[in-house]
C-alpha positions as CSV (number, residue, x, y, z in Angstrom):
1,X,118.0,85.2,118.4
2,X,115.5,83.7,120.7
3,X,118.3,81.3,121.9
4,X,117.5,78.1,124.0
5,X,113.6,78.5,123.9
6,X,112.0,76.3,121.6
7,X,108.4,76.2,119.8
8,X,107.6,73.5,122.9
9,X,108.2,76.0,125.5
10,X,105.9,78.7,124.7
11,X,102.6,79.0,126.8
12,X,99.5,79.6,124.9
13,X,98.7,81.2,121.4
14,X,100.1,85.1,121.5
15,X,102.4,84.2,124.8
16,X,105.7,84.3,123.5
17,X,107.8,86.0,120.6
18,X,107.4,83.4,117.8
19,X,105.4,84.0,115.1
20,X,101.7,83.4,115.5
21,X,100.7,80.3,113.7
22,X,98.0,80.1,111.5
23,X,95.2,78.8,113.6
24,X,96.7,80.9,116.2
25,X,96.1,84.3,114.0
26,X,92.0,84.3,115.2
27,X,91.1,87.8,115.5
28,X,88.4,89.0,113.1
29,X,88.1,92.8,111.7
30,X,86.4,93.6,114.7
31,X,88.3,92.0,117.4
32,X,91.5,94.0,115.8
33,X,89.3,97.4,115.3
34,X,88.2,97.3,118.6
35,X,91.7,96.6,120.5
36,X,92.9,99.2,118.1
37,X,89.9,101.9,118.5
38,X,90.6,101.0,122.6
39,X,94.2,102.0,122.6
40,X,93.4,104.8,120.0
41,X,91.2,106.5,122.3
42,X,93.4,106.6,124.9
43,X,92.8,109.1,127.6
44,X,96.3,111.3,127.3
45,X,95.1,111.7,123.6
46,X,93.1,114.5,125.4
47,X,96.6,116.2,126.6
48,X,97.8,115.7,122.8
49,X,95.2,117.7,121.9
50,X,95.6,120.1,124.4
51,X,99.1,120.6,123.0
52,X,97.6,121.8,119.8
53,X,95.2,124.5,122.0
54,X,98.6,126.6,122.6
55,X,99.2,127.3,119.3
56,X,96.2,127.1,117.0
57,X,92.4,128.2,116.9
58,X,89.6,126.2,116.3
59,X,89.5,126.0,112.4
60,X,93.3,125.7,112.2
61,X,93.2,123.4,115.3
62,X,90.9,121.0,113.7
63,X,92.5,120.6,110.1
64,X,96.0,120.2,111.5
65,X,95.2,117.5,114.0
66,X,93.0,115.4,111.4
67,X,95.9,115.9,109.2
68,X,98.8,115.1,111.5
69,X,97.0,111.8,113.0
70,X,96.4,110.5,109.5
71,X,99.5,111.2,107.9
72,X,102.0,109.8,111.2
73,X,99.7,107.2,110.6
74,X,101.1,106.4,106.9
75,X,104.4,105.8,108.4
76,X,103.4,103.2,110.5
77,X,101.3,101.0,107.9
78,X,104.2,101.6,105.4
79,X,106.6,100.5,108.0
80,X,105.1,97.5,109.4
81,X,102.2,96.0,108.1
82,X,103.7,94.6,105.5
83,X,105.7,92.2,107.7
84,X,103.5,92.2,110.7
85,X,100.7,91.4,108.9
86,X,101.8,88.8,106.9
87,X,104.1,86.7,109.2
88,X,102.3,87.4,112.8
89,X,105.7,88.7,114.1
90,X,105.5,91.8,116.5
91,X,107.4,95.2,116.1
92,X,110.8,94.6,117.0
93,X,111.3,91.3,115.1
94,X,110.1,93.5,112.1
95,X,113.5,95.1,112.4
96,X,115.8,92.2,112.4
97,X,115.9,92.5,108.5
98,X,117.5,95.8,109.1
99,X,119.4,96.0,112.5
100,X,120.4,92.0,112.4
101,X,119.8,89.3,114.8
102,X,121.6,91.3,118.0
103,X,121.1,94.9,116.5
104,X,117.4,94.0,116.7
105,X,117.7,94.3,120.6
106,X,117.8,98.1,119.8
107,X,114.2,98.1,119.4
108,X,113.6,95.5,121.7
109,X,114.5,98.3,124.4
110,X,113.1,101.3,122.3
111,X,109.7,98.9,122.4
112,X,110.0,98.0,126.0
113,X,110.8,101.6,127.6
114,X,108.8,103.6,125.1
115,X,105.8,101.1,126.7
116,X,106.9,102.2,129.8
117,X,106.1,105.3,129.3
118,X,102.9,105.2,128.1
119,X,101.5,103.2,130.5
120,X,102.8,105.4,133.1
121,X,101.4,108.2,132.0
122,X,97.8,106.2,131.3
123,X,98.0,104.9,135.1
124,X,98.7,108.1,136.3
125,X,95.9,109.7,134.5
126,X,94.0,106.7,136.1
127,X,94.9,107.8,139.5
128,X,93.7,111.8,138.6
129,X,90.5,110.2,138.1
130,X,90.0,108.3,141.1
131,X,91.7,110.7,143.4
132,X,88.8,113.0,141.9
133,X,86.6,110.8,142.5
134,X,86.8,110.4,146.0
135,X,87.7,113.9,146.6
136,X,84.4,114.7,145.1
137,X,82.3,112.3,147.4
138,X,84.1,113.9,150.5
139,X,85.8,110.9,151.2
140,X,89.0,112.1,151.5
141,X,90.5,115.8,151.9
142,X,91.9,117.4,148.7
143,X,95.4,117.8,150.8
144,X,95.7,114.0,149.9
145,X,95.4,114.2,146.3
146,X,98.9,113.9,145.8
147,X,99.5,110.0,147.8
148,X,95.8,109.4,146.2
149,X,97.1,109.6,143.3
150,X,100.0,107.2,143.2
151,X,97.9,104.6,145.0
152,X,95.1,104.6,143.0
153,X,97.7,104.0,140.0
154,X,98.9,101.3,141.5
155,X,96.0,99.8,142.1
156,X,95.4,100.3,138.5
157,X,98.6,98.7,137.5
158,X,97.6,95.2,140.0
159,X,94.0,95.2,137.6
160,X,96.0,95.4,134.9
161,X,98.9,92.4,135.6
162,X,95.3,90.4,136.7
163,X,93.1,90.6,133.9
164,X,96.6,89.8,131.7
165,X,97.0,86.6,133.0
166,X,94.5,85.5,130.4
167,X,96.6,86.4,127.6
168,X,95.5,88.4,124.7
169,X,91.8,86.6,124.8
170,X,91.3,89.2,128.0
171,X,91.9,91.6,125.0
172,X,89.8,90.3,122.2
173,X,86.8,90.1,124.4
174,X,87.5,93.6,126.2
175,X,88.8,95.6,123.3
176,X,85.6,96.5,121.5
177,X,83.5,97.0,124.8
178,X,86.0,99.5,126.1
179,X,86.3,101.3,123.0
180,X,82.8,102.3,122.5
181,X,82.7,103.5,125.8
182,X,85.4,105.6,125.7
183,X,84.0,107.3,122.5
184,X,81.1,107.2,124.5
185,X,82.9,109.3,127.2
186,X,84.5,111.8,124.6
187,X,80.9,112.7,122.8
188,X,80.0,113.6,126.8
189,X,82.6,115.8,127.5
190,X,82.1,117.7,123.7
191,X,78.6,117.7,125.0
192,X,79.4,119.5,128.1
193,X,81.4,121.8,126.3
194,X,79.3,123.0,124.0
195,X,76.4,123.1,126.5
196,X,78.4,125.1,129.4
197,X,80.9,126.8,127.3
198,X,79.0,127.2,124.2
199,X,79.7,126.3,120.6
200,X,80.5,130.0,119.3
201,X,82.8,130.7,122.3
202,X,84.8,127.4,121.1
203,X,85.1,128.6,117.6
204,X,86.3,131.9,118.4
205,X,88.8,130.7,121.5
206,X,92.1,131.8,120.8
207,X,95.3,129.9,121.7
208,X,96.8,130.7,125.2
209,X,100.4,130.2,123.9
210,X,100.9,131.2,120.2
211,X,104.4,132.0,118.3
212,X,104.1,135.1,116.4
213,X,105.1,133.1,113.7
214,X,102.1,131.6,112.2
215,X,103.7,128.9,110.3
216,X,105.7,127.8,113.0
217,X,102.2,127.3,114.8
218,X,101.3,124.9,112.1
219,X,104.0,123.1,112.3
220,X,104.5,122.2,115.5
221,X,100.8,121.3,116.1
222,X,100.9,118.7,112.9
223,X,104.4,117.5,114.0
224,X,102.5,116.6,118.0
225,X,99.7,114.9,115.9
226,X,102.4,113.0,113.9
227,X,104.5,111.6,116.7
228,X,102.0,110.6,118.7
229,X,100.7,108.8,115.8
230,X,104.2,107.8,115.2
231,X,104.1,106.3,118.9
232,X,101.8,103.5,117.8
233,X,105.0,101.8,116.3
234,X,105.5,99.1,119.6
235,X,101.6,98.8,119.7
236,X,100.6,97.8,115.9
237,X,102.7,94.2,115.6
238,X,101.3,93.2,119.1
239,X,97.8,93.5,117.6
240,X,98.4,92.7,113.8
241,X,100.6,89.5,114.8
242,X,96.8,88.2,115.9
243,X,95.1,89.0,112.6
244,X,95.2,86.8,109.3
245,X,96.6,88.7,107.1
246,X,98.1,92.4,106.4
247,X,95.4,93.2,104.0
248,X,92.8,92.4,106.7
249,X,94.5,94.2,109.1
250,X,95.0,97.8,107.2
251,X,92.1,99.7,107.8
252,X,91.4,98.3,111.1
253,X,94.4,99.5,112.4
254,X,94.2,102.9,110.8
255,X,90.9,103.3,111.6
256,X,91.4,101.9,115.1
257,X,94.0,104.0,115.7
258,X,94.7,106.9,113.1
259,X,90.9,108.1,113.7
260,X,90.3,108.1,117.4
261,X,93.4,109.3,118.4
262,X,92.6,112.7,116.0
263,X,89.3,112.8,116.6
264,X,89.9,112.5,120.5
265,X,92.6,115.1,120.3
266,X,90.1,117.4,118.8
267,X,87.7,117.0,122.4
268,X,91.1,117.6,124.0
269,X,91.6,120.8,122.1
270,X,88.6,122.0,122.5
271,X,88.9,121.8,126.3
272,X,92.5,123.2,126.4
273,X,90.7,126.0,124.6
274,X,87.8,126.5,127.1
275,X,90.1,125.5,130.0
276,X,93.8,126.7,129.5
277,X,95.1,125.9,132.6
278,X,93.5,122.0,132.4
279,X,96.0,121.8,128.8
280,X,93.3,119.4,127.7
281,X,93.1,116.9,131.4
282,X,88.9,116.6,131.5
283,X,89.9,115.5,135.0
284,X,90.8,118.9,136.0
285,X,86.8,120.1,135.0
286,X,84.9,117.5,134.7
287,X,83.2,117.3,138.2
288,X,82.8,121.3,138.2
289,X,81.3,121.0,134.4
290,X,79.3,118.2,134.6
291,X,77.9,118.3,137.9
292,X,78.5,116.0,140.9
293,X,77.1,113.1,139.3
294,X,77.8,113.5,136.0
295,X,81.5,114.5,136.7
296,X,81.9,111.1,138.6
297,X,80.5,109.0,135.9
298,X,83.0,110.5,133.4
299,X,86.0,110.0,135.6
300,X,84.8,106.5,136.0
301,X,84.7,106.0,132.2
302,X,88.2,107.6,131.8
303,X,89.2,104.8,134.9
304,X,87.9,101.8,132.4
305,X,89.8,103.8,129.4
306,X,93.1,103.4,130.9
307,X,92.7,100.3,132.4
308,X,92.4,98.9,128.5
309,X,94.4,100.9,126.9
310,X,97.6,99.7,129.8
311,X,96.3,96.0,128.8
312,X,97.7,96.3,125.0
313,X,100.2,98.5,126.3
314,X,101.9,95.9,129.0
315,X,100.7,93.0,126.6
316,X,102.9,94.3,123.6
317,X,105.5,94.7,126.3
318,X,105.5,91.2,127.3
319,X,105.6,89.8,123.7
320,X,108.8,92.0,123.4
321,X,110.5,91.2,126.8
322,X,110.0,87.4,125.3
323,X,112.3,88.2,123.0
324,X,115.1,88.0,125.5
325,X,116.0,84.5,125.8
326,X,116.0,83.8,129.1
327,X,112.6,85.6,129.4
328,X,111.5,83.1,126.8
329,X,112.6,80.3,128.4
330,X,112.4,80.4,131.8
331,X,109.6,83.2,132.5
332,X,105.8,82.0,132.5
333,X,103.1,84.6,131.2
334,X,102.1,86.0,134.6
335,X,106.0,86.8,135.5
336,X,106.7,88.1,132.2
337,X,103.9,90.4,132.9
338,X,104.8,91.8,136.0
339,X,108.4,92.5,134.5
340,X,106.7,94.5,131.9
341,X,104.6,96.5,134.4
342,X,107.9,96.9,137.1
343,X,108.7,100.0,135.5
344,X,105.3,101.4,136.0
345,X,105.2,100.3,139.9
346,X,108.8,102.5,140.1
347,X,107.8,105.6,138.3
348,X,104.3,106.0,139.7
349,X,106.0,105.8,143.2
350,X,109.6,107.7,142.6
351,X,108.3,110.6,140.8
352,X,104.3,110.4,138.9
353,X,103.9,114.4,139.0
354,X,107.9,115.0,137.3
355,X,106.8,112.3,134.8
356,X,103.7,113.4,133.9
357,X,104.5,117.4,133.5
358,X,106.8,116.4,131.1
359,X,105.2,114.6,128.6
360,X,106.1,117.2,125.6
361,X,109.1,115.6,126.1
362,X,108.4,112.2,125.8
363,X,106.7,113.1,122.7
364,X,109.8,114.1,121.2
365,X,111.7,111.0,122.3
366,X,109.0,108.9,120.7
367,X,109.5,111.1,117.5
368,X,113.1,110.8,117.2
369,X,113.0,107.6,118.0
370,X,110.6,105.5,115.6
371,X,110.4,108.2,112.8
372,X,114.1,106.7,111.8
373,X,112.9,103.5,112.1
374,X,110.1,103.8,109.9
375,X,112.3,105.1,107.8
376,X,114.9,102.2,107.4
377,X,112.2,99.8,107.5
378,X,110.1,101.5,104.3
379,X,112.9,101.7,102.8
380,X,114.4,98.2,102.7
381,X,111.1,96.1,102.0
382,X,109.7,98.5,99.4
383,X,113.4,99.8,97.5
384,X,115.2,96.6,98.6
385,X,113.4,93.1,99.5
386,X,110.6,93.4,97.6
387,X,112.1,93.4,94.3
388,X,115.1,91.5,95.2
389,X,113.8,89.0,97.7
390,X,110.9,88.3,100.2
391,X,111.6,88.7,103.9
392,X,112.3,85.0,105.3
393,X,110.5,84.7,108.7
394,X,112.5,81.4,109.6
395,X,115.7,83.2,109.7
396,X,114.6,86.0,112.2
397,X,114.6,83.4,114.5
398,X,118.3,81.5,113.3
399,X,121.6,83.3,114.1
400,X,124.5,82.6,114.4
401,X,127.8,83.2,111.3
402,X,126.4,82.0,108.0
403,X,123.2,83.1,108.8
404,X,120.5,85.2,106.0
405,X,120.7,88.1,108.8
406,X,123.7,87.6,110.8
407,X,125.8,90.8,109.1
408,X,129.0,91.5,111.0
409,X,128.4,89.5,114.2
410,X,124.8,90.3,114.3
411,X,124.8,93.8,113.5
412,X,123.7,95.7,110.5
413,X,125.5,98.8,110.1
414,X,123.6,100.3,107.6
415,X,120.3,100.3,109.8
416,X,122.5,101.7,112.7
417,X,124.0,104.5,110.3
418,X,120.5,105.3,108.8
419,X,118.3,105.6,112.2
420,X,121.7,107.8,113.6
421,X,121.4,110.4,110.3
422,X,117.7,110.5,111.2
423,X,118.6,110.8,114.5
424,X,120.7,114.1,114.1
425,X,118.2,115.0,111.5
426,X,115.4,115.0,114.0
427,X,117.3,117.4,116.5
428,X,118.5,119.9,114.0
429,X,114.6,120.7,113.0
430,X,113.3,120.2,116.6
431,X,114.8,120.0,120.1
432,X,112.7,117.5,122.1
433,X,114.1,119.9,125.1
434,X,112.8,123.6,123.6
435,X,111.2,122.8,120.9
436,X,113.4,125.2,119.5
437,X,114.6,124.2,115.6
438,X,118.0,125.3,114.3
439,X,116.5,125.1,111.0
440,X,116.3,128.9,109.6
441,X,112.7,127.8,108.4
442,X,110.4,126.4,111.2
443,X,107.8,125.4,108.8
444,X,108.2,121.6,108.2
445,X,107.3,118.7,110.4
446,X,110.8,116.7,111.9
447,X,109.4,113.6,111.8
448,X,109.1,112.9,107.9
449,X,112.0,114.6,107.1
450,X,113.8,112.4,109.8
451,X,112.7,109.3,108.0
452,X,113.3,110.3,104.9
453,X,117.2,111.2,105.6
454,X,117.2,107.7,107.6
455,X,115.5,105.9,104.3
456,X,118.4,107.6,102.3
457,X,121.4,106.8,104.5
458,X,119.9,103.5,105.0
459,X,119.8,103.0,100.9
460,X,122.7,104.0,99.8
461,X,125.0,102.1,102.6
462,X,123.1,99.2,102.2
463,X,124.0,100.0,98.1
464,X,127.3,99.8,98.0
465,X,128.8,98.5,100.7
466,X,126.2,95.5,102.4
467,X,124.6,94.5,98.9
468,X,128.2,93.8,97.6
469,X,129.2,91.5,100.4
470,X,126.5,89.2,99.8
471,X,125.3,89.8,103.2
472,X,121.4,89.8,104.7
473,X,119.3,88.3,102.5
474,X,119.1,90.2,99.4
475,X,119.5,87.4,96.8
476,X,115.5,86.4,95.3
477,X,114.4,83.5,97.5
478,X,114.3,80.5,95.4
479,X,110.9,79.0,94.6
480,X,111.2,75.4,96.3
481,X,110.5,72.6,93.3
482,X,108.2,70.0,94.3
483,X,110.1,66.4,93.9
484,X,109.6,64.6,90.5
485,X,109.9,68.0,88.8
């Protein structure tokens, strides 16, 4: 798949889309934890949680988001640590076992414009900040919030492309310095809550846009914690790929992630509570709540949480955009970072306020996206390869007829079949439009039960129609037998 480019062309350790080598695979515990806990405490984690503040209380609120983050974050270890982890391949190589050597390209662009997205949306919370900022020292008149905005986030998005050219080392050294800020930064603005708002008032907040149906509330408030839990899927094999082994990487990643993302939702809920019409932004309050000062020194912590949160985020991008041949071979780090910020120059300066006022709706994409996903991929190592075979890193990288996973001219039609049941699945128990369900029974989460249907499709194709041709890999690997034996 990776065509003309060859182990001699790559530029540096984590550079390209090979697997990382051994001595390559350097990142401790804590290096891992804190890249992890950096992107997990992402600012628009606050707008997640300020999602959940429509529909749910502060008791409710609280169980349901600890709950969804967690349990969206099962999915994602299931689905890809055991690959990641142990052959220092990123996210969409994960799926080559499933989609083939050209279906794999599927996730390639899932990967590179779900990435897209998300740093949009960080880089445009960026520019909030700093348009805040200098509305707030008078150095600029709140009529110009608007083209402060999208400059600022540009701005952001140049820092970004210049503290990559590094390579991931900008990250392991960053990663843990950013994330205990930013944790830093969400203990202040609990802090301001409680001390302005008051701790009783939070408790007994009531949600500003409730369904009558109580168990439709639930729902739909776990199912937001789950997807964007869910929309970890491009980030974990970027980071894992750089860590020894899967069993080291487990509960860094899940606490790296999993955790701050629900406990940073729950500062976010608190403030959609306190604030309805911010839905969670501590931009829109924080100068008025905090004071002059204090205000400022928040936004500027939210400025250094999005600048390293858009570092994994464009990094991971990169690693996938190698997977395109000629980006492999003919694209040096720096250029192959810039392609994978382009998208975020366009947005930010087409249409930041359209994109960002719609993010319910990216969530949904994300969720009917990568739920299917982890559900082929959960299903074939743990019903399929691990009993019948171990998944063969050298042949992601081989194609061609003949091949362990070539399939019919590349292609996999059992993965395609599976993530298209999950698919329809997905939209019959929530439309990523409405959030409307056709199901007579809003009370279950879309995301597992889109995996699951996905798993099951997957399964039983793969049963009795790609199992019997003798196709992808599913005869046990042969032990190799030393010579003289």
């Amino acid at each position: 798949m990776i065509g003309a480019a060859t182990p001699a062309t790559t530029q540096g350790a984590g550079q390209d889309a090979w697997p990382a080598l051994p001595h390559e695979r350097n990142w401790g515990v804590l290096a891992l934890f804190g890249n992890a806990a950096a992107t997990g405490v992402a600012t628009w984690v606050y707008i997640i949680g300020g999602f959940v503040s429509f529909y749910l209380s502060a008791g409710p609120g609280i169980l349901v988001i600890l709950a969804g983050g967690l349990a969206g974050m099962l999915l994602i270890a299931l689905a890809l640590l055991p690959v990641t982890g142990r052959h220092g391949v990123d996210s969409a190589t994960s799926t080559i076992p499933q989609l083939g050597t050209r279906g794999a390209w599927y996730s390639v662009f899932l990967m590179f414009v779900t990435m897209a997205g998300w740093n949009c949306l960080l880089l445009i919370f960026l520019g909030r900040a700093v348009a805040e900022i200098v509305i707030s020292l008078g150095w600029a008149d709140a009529s110009t919030r608007e083209a402060l905005i999208i400059g600022f986030s540009l701005i952001g998005a140049l820092a970004v492309w210049l503290l990559l050219w590094r390579g991931p080392s900008a990250l392991q050294s960053a990663g843990p310095i950013i994330s205990i800020t930013v944790v830093a930064l969400g203990l202040y603005i609990l802090y301001l809550l409680v001390k302005h708002v008051g701790w009783a008032h939070l408790l007994q907040a009531q949600p500003s846009e409730p369904s009558p149906d109580r168990a439709w509330n639930y729902a739909t408030g776990f199912e937001v914690l789950v997807v964007a839990s869910i929309g970890w899927w491009p980030y974990v094999g970027g980071l894992v790929r750089l860590v020894p082994s899967a069993r080291k990487a487990l509960w860094p990643t899940v606490g790296g992630l999993g955790l701050p993302l629900s406990v940073i939702s729950i500062v976010g809920f608190f403030s959609g509570l306190a604030f309805p019409q911010s839905g969670g932004d501590p931009t829109v309050f924080l100068v008025n709540l905090g004071g002059y000062w204090g205000g400022i020194t928040a936004l500027l912590f939210i400025v250094l949480a999005n600048v390293g949160t858009v570092m994994v985020g464009a990094y991971v991008s990169a690693i996938g955009l190698k997977r395109i041949p000629v980006v492999q071979a003919r694209c040096g780090w720096r250029l192959t970072t810039f392609l994978a910020l382009a998208p975020v120059f366009v947005i930010v300066v087409t249409m930041p306020g359209l994109f960002f006022d719609n993010f319910g709706t990216f969530l949904a994409f994300v969720g009917v996206s990568f739920a299917p996903m982890c559900g082929i991929q959960i299903a074939d190592y743990y019903c399929l390869r691990r009993h019948r075979g171990s998944v063969d890193v050298k042949a992601m990288f081989i194609t061609g007829p003949g091949t362990r996973y070539h399939f019919w001219g590349g292609i996999n039609p059992a993965g395609f079949l599976g993530i298209a049941a999950g698919f329809v699945a997905y939209l019959y128990l929530l439309d990523p439009l409405t959030y409307a369900s056709h199901f007579p029974y809003q009370y279950v989460s879309a995301s597992f039960p889109s995996a699951l249907v996905a798993g099951l499709v997957y399964l039983l194709i793969t049963r009795y129609f790609v199992l019997p041709s003798g196709r992808g890999g599913y005869a046990p690997v042969k032990p190799a037998v030393a010579q003289g034996q």
